[in-house]
N, C-alpha and C positions, 0 to 999 in steps of 0.2 A: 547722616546718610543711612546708617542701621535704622534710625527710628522712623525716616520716612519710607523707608523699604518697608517695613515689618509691619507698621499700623497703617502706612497710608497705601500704598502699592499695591502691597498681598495682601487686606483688609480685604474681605469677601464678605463682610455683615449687610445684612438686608438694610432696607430703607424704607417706609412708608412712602417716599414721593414716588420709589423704583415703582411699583405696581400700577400707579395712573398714568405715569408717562409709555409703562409697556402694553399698558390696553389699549393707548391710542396706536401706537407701533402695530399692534396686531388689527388693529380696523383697517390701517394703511394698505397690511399685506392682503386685506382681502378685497381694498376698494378698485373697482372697475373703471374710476374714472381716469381718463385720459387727458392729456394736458401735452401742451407745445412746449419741447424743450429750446431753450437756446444753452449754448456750451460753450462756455468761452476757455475751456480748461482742455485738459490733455483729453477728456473723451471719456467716453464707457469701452470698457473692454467686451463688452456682452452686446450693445447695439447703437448705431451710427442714425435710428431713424428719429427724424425729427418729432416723431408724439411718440408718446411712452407711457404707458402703464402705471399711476401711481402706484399699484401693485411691486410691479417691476422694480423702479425707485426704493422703496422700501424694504424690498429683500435685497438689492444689490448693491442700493447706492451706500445707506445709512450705515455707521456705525455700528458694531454690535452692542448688546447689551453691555457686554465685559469690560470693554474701554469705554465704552460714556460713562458707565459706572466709575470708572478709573478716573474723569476729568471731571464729577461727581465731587469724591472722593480730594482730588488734588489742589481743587476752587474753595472745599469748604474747609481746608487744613490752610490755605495759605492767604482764603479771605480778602482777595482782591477785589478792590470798588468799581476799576475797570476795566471789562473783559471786551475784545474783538475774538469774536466767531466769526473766522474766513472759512463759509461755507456752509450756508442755512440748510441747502437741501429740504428736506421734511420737516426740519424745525425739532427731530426728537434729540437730538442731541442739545440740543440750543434748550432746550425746556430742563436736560438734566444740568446744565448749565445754570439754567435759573433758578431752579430749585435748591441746589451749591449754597447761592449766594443770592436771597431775594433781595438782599438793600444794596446790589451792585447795579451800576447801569452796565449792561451788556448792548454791544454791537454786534450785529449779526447781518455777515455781507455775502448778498444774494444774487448770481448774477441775471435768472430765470425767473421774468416776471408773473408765469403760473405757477411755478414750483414756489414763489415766492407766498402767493394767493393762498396757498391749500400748507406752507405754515404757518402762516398768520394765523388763520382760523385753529391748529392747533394749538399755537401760543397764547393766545384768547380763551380758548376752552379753560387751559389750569390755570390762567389768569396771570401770566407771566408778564405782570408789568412794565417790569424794569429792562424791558429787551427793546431795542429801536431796532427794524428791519430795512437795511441797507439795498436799496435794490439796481443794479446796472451793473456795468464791467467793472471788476476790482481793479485793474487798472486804471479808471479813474475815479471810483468812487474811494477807497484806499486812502489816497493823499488828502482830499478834503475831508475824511471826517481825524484822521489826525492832526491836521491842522487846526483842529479845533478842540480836543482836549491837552491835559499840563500834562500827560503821565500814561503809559499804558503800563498797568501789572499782570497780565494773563493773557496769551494771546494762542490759539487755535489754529494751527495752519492747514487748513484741508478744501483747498480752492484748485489751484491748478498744481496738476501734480507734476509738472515738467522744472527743467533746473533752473534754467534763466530768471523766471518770474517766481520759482517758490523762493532766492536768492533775493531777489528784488524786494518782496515782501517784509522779508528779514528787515533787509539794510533799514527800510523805510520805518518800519514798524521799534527798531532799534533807539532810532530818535530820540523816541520816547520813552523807553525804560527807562531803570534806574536798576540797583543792586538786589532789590528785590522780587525783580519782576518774573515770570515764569512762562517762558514759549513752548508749545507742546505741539510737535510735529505730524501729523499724519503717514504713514504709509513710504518711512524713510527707507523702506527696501524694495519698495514698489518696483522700480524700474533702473537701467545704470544710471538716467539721469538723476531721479531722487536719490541715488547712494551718491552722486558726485555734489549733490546740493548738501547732503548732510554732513556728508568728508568739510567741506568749505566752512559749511558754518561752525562743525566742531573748531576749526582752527581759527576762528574770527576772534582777536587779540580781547573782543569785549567778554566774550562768552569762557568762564573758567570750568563749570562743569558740565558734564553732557551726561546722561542715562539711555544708553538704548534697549529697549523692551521690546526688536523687532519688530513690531507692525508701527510705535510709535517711538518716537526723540524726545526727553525732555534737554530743556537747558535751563540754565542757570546762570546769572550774575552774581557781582558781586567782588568787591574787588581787593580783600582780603583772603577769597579763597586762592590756592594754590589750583593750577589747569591743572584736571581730572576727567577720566573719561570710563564709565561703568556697562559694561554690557549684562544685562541683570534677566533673568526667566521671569516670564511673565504668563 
């Protein structure tokens, strides 16, 4: 626990891949172009209209630097071959993702088929192969493409931020772990709902450790550990 707090968590060392992936971040925030959302999630807090600003997206929707960098950081210490990214958005998260782990097959589940469009084109730019881009409602695209891998070890919660379905997500996505696998929650303080989704899954009989770093949840299997639950600064 010390040693993945200390070198992997508070690890702040630059990266070569950080700079290409935040030069395309910073084209986003300046691009003008316009695109049709569909939302099939809790929503934006900032606007309800249906077209929006990739600009807009980019400054509000995405991850910051600090946490991709964080799931960066957490993919290329624990080297999982298969990653679900619940929630392409821009695709820049999904690229520090790739970056992690280029000989991983990563899924990446999109429910926005422009937003889908404009990250494709940046996944393509740094050549991020091994990403397959999921596009329709997670709640159905979700169940068929786990029914078709043996195993998920990394999994990325950042689709709908409401309790029932981030809940859902879990159970389904659980399936398919094993003691090594590693779910990394988005925005578990977001709302009461995402604290009552996070309260739940800390206590789900599979799940023995938990890290919260306020903005995000890790968890952990494994079923020699003792249940543990770490509230850590981040």
């Amino acid at each position: 626990m010390f040693e993945l707090y200390t070198k992997v968590i508070r690890n702040a060392a630059d990266e070569p891949a950080f700079q290409e992936i935040e030069e395309i971040r910073s084209r986003m925030k300046r691009s003008m172009q316009e695109i049709e959302i569909v939302d099939y999630g809790a929503g934006s807090r900032l606007s309800n209209s249906p077209r929006r600003k990739v600009s807009t997206i980019a400054k509000n929707a995405q991850k910051t630097p600090k946490f991709s960098q964080l799931l960066f950081r957490l993919i290329r210490h624990f080297k999982p071959g298969v990653v679900f990214d619940l929630g392409t958005s821009l695709g820049i998260t999904t690229l520090y993702e790739a970056k992690a782990a280029p000989q991983a097959q990563i899924y990446s589940f999109e429910g926005c088929p422009q937003t889908a469009q404009v990250a494709r084109r940046n996944l393509q730019e740094l050549q991020a192969s091994g990403v397959e881009l999921v596009v329709g409602n997670l709640d159905e695209t979700l169940v068929s493409q786990i029914s078709k891998v043996s195993a998920i070890d990394f999994v990325f919660f950042d689709a709908n931020h409401r309790y029932e379905p981030t809940v859902r997500y879990f159970l389904q996505c659980l399936e398919k772990a094993h003691e090594g696998s590693v779910f990394v929650f988005d925005d578990i303080h977001w709302s009461k709902e995402m604290e009552k989704a996070w309260t739940e899954i800390q206590a789900h009989p599979s799940v023995k450790l938990t890290i919260d770093l306020f903005y995000v949840g890790l968890v952990f299997f494994g079923n020699k550990q003792p249940k543990q639950h770490f509230i850590l600064r981040f």
